[in-house]
PASEBA-1860 file (N, C-alpha, C; in nm, 3 decimals):
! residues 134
1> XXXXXXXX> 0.083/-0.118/0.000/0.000/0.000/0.000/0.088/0.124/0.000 ~ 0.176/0.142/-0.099/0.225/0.264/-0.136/0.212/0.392/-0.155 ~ 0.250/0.467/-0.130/0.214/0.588/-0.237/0.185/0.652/-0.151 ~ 0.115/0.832/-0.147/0.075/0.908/-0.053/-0.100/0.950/-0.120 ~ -0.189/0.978/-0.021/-0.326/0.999/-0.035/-0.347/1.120/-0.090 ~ -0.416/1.169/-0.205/-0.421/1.321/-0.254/-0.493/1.417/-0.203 ~ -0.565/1.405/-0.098/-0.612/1.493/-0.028/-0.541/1.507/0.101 ~ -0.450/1.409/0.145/-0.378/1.458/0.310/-0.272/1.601/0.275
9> XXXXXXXX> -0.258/1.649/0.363/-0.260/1.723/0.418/-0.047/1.720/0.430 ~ 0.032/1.883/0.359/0.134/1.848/0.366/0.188/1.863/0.532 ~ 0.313/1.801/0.576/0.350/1.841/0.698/0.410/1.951/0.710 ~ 0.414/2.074/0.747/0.452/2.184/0.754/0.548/2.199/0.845 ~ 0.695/2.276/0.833/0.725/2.344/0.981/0.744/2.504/0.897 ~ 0.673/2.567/1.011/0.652/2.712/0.968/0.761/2.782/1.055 ~ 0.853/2.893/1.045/0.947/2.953/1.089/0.886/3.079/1.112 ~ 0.829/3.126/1.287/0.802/3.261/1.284/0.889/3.338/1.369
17> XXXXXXXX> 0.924/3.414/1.321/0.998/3.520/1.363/0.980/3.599/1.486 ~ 0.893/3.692/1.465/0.839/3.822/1.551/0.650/3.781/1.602 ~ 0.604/3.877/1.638/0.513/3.888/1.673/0.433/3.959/1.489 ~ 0.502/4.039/1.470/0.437/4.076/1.251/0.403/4.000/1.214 ~ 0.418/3.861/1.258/0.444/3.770/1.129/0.289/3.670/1.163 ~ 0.243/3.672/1.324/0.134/3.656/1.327/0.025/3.627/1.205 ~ -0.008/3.748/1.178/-0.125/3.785/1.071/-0.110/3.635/0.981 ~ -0.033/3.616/0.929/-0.024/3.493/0.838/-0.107/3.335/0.888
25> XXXXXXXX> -0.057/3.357/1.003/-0.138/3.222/1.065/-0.284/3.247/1.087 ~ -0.343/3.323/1.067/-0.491/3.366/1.052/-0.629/3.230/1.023 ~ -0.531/3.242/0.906/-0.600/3.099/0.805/-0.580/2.998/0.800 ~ -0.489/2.926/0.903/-0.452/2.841/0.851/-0.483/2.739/1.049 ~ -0.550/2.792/1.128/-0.600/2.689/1.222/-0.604/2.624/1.194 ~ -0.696/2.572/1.075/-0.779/2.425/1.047/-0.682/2.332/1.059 ~ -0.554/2.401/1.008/-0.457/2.285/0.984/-0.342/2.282/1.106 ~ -0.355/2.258/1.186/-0.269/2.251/1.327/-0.195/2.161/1.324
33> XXXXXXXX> -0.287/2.053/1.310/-0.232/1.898/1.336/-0.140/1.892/1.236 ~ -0.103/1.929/1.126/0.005/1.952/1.051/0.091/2.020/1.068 ~ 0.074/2.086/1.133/0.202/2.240/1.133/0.316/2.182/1.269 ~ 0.421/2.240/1.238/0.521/2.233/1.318/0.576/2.392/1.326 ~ 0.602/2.456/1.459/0.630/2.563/1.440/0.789/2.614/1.491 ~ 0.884/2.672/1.413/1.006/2.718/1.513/0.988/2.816/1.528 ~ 1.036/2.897/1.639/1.038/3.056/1.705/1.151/3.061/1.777 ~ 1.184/3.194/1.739/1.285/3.232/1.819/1.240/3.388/1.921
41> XXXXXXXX> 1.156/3.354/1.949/1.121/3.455/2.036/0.984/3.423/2.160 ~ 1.021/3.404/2.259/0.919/3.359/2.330/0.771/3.403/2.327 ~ 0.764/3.563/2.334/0.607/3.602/2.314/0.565/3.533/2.208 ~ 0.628/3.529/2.072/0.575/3.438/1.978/0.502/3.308/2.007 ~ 0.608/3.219/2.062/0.567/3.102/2.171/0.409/3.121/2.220 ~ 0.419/3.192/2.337/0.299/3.190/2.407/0.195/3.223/2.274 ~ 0.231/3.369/2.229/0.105/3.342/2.106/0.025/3.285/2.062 ~ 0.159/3.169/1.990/0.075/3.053/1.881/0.021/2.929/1.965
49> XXXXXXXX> 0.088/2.917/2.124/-0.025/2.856/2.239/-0.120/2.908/2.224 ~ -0.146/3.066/2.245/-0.294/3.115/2.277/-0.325/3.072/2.159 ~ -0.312/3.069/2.020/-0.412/3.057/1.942/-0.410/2.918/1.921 ~ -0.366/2.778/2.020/-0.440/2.661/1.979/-0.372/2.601/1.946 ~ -0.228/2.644/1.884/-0.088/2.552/1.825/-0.033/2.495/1.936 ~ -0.017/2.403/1.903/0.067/2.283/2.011/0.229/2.247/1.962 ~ 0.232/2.218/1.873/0.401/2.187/1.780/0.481/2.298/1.793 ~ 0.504/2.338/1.890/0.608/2.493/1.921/0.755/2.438/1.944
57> XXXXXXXX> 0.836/2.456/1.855/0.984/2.490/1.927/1.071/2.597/1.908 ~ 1.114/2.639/2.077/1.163/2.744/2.064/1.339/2.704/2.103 ~ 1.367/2.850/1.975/1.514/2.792/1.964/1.594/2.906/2.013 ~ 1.705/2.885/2.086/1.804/2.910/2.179/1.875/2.978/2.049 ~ 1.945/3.108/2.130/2.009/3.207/1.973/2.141/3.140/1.959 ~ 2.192/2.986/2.044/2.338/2.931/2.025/2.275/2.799/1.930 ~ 2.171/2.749/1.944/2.143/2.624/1.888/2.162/2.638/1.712 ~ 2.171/2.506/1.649/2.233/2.496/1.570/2.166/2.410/1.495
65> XXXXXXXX> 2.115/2.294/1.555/2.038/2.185/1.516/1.933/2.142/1.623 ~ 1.816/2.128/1.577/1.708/2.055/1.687/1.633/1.940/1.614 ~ 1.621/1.836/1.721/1.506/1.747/1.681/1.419/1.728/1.639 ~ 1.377/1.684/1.503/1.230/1.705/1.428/1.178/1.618/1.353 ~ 1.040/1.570/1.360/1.017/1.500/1.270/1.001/1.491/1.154 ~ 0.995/1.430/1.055/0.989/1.464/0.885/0.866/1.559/0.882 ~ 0.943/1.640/0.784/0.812/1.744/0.671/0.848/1.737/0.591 ~ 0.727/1.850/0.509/0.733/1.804/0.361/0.762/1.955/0.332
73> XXXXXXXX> 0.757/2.001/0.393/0.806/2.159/0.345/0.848/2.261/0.442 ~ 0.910/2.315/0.440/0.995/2.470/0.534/0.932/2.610/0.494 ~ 0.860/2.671/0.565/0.809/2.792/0.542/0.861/2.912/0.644 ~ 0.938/2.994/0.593/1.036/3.066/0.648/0.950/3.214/0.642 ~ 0.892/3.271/0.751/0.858/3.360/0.735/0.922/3.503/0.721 ~ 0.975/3.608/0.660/1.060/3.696/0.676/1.035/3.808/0.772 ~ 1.132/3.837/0.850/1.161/3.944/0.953/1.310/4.008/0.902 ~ 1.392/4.002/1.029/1.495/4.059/0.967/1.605/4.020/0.917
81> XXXXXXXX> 1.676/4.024/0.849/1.763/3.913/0.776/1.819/3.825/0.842 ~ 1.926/3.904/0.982/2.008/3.809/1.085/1.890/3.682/1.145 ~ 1.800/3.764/1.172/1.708/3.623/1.190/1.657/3.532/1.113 ~ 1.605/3.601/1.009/1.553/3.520/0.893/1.693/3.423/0.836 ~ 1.815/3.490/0.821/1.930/3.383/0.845/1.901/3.223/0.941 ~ 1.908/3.283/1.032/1.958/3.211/1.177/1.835/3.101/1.131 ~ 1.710/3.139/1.119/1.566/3.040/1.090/1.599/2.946/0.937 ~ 1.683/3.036/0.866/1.705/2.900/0.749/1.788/2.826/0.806
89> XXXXXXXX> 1.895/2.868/0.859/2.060/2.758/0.888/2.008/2.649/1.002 ~ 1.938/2.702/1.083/1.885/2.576/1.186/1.787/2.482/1.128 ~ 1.683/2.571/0.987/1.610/2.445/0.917/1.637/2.343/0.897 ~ 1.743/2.380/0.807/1.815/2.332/0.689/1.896/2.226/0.771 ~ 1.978/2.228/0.884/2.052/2.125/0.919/1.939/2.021/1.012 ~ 1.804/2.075/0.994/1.710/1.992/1.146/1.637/1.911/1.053 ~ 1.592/1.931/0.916/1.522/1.850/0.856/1.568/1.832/0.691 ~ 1.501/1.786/0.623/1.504/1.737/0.486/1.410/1.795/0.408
97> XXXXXXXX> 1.415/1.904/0.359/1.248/1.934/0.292/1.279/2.065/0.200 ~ 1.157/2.097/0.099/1.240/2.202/0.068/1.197/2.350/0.108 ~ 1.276/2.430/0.114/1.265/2.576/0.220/1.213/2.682/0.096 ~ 1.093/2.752/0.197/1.051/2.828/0.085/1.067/3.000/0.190 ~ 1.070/3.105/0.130/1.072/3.212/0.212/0.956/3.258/0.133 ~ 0.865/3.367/0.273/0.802/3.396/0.268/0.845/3.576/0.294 ~ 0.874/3.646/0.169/0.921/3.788/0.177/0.849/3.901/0.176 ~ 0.881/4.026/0.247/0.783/4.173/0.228/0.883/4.208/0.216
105> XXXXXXXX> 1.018/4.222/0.262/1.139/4.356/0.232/1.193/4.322/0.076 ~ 1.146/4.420/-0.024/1.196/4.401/-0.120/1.338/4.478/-0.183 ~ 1.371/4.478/-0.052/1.506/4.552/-0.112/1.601/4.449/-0.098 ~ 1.606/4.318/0.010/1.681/4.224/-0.004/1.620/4.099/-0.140 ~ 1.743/4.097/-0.192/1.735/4.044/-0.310/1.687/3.846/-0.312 ~ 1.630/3.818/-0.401/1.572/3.703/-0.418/1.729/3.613/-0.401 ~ 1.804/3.642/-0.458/1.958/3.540/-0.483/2.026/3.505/-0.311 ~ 1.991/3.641/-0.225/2.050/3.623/-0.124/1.981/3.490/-0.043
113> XXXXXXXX> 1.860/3.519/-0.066/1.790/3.366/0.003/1.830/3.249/-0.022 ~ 1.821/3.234/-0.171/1.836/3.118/-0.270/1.960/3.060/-0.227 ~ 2.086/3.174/-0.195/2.213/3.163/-0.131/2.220/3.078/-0.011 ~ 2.142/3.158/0.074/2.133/3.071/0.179/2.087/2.929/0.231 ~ 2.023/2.900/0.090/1.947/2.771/0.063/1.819/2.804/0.070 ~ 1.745/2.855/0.026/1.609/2.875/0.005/1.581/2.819/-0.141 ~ 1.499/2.716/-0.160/1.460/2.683/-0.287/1.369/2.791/-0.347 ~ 1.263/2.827/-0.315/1.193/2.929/-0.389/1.168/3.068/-0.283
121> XXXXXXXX> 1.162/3.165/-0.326/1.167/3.307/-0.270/1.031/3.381/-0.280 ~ 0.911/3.392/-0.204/0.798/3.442/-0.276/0.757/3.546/-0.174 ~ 0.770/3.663/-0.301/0.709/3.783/-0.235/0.623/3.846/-0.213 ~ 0.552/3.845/-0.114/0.382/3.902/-0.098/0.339/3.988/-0.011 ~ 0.222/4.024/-0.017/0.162/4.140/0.029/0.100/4.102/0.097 ~ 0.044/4.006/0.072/-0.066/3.926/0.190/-0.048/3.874/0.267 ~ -0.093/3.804/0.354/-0.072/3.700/0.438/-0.141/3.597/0.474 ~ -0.211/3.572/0.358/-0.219/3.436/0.332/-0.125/3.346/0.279
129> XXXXXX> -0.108/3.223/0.387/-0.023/3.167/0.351/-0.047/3.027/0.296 ~ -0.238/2.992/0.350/-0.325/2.880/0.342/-0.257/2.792/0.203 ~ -0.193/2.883/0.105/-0.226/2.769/-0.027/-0.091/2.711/-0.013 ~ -0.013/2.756/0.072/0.137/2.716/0.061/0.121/2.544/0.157 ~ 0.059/2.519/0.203/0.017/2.374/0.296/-0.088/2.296/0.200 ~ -0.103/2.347/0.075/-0.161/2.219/0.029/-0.037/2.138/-0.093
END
């Protein structure tokens, strides 16, 4: 019994930054039981508790690598670069999947991500992020 089901649901770990970056998770409750979340900032933490998220890990500004289970995708939300750094390099060595950034500063360039290992770079206005988990 091979293969994967076309309606489940991808495994997510979402990378939030700040407290800005909130707004994005708006839409995307339904899907909890999928999401995995890293933070590097505690109010964040409590946050995405208050709103119902359970998969929280918060990462230490020395850590390097943390424990995780397989996903199917990396969603890097953008803040400020040193962080948005620090949130790819700990991805990237914690799991297997491919890393997507989620950008508003358009003055840092698409290549610098890609550099850092970001497979795709997508820049938006919105914050919806709902279609990026199917």
């Amino acid at each position: 019994m091979g293969g994967a089901i076309k309606n489940e649901r991808l495994r997510c770990l979402i990378c939030v930054p700040s407290l800005d970056e909130l707004g994005y998770l708006e839409n995307v409750l339904s899907e909890s039981a999928n999401l995995i979340f890293m933070v590097t900032n505690q109010r964040v933490q409590w946050a995405l508790a208050k709103l119902g998220f359970e998969n929280i890990h918060f990462l230490q500004a020395n850590e390097e690598l943390i424990e995780m289970p397989p996903v199917d995708r990396v969603i890097v939300l953008e803040s400020d670069l040193t962080t948005t750094h620090f949130l790819i390099k700990v991805s990237l060595s914690s799991v297997k999947a491919p890393l997507l950034v989620v950008a508003r500063n358009k003055s840092i360039p698409e290549q610098l991500y890609t550099l850092l290992g970001a497979k795709i770079v997508l820049h938006s206005n919105t914050q919806n992020i709902r279609f990026l988990l199917n």
